[in-house]
C-alpha beads as a LAMMPS data file, in Angstrom:
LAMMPS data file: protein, C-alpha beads

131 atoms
130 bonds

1 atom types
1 bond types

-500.0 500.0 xlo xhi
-500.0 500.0 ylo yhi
-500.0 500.0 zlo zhi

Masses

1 110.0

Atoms # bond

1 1 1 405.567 44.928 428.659
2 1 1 403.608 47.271 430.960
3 1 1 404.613 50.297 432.371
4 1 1 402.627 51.323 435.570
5 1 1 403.446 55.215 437.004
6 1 1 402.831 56.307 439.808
7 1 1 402.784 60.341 441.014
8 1 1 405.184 61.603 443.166
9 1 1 403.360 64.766 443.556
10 1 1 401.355 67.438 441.661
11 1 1 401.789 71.162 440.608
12 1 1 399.961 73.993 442.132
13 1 1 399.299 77.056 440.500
14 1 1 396.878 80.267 440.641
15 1 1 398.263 81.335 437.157
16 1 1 395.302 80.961 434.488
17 1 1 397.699 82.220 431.530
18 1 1 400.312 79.607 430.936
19 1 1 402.943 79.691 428.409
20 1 1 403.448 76.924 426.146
21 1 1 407.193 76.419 426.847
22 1 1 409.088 76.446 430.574
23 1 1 411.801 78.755 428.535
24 1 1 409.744 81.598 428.249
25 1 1 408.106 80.772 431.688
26 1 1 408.507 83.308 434.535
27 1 1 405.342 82.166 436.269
28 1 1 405.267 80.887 439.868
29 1 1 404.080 78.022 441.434
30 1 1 404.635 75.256 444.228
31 1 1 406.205 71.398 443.415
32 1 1 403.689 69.946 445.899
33 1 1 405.423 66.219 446.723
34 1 1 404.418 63.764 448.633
35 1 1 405.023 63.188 452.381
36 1 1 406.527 59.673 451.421
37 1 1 409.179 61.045 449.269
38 1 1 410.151 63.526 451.214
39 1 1 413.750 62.140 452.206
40 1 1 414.264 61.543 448.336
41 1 1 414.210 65.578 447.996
42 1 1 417.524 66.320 450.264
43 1 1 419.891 68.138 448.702
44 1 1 417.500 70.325 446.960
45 1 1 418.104 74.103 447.359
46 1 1 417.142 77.308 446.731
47 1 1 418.738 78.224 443.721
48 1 1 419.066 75.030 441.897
49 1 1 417.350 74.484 438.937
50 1 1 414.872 70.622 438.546
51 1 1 413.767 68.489 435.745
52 1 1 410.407 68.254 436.158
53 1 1 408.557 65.099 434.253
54 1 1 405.141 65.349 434.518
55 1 1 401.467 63.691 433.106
56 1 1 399.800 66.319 430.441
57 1 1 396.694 64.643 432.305
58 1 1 394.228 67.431 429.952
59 1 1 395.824 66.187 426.631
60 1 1 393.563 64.581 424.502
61 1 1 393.483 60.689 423.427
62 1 1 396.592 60.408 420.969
63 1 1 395.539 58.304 417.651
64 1 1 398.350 57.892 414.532
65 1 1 397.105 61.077 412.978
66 1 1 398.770 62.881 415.687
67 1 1 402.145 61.448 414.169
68 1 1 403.018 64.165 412.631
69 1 1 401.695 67.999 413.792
70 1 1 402.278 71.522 412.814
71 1 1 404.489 73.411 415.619
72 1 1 401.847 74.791 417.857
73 1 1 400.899 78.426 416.779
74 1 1 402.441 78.020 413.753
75 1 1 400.268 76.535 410.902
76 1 1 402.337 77.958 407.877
77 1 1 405.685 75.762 408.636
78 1 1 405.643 72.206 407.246
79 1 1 404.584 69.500 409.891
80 1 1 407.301 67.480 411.865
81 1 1 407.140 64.473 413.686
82 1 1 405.640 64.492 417.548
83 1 1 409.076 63.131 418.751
84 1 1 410.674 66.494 417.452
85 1 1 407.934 68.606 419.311
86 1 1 407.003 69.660 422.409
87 1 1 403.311 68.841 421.634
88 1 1 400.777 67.305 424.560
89 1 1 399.424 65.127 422.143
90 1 1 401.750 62.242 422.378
91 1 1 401.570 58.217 422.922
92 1 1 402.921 58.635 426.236
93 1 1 401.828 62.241 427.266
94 1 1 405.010 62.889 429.340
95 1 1 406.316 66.298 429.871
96 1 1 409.863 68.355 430.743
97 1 1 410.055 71.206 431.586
98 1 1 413.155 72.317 433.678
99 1 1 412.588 74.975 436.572
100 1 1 414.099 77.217 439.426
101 1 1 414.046 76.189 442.822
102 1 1 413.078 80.048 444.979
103 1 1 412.434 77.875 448.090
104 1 1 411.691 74.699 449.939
105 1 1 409.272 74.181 452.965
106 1 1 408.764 70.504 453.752
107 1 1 407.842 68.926 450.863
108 1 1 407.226 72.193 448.617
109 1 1 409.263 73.747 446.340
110 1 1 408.514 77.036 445.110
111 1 1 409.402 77.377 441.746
112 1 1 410.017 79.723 438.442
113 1 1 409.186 78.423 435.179
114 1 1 406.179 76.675 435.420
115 1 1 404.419 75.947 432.108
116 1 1 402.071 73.160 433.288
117 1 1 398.251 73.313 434.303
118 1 1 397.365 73.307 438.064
119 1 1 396.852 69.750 439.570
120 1 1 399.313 68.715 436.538
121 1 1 400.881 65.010 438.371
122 1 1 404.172 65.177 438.678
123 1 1 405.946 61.413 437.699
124 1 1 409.769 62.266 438.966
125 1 1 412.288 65.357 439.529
126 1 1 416.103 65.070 438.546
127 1 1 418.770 67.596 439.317
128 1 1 419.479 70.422 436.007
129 1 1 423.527 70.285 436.069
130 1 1 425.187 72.545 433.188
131 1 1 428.810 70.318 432.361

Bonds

1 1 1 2
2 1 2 3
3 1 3 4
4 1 4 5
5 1 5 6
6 1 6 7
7 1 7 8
8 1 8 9
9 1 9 10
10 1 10 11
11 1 11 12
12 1 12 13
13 1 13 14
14 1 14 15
15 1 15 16
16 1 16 17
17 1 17 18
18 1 18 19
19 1 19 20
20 1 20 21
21 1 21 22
22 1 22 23
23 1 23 24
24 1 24 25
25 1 25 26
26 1 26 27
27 1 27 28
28 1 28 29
29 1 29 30
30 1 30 31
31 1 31 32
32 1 32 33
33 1 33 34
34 1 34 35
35 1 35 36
36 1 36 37
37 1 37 38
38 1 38 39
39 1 39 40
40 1 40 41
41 1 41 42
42 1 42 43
43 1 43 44
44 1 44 45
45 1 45 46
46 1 46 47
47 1 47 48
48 1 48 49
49 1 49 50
50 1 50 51
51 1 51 52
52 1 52 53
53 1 53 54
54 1 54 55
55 1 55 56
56 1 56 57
57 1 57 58
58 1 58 59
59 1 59 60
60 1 60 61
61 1 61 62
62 1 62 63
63 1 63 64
64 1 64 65
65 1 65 66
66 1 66 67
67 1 67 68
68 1 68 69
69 1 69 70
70 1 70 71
71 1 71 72
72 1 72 73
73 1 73 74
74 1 74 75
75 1 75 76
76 1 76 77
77 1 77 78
78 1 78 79
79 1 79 80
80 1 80 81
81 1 81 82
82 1 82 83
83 1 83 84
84 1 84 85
85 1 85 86
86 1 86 87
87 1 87 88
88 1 88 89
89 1 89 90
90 1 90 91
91 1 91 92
92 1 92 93
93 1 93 94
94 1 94 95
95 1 95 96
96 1 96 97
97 1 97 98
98 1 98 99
99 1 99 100
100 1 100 101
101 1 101 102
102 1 102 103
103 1 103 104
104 1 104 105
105 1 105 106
106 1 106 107
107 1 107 108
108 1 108 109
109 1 109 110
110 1 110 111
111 1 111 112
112 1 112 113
113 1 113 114
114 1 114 115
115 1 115 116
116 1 116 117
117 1 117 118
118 1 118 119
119 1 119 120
120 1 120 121
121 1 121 122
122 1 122 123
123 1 123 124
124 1 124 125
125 1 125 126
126 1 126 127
127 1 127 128
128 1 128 129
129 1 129 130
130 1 130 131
C-alpha cells in the first residue's frame, strides 16, 4: 500500500530558538493554510486550542538503528523505543504538537505553542477537546 500526503499548509515563524516540545512552547507563530481549504477551517476560533500534524521535513533519513534512541538531551537514561518518543527521527516523520488559536485572518491562524521549524508543512489540523 502507498500512502501519498499532501500539505494543507505550512508554519511561519521568526523564532530561531525553538523548544523541543509544544508543552513548554510559548512561542508565536502563524498556521499559514491554503486558500483551497479555507471553508474546511470554519468553526475555528480564537481561543480554541488545534492538533497540529505536521512533516519534520529537516529530520534526517530514518534507518533501523534509529529503533531505539536515548530521550533527547538526556544520554544517561536507558534508550526506549521511537514509538514511545517524541523524536524527529522516525519511519514516518510525522509530528503533534497541540496549540492555541490567538486569532484568525483568512486562512491564518495565529498561534501559541509552536515547536516546529519555519516552512515546517503542515499535513492536517483537528479540534483539541478536553472530555
Amino acid at each position: 500500500m502507498e500512502v501519498v500526503m499532501h500539505p494543507v499548509g505550512f508554519v511561519r515563524t521568526d523564532s530561531r530558538n525553538i523548544p523541543k516540545h509544544y508543552s513548554i512552547s510559548r512561542v508565536e507563530g502563524d498556521l499559514v493554510i491554503h486558500e483551497k481549504y479555507r471553508e474546511g477551517m470554519e468553526g475555528i476560533s480564537p481561543g480554541d486550542r488545534v492538533i497540529v500534524l505536521f512533516w519534520f521535513h529537516k529530520s534526517g533519513k530514518f534507518n533501523p538503528g534509529y529503533l531505539t534512541q536515548h530521550p533527547r538531551g538526556d544520554r544517561r537514561r536507558r534508550k526506549r523505543g521511537v514509538f514511545n518518543l517524541c523524536s524527529p527521527l522516525r519511519p514516518n516523520p510525522i509530528g503533534l504538537s497541540v496549540v492555541e488559536v490567538l486569532d484568525r485572518t483568512g486562512t491564518t491562524l495565529r498561534v501559541r505553542g509552536i515547536d516546529m521549524l519555519d516552512g515546517t508543512p503542515i499535513l492536517d489540523l483537528k479540534p483539541f477537546k478536553d472530555f
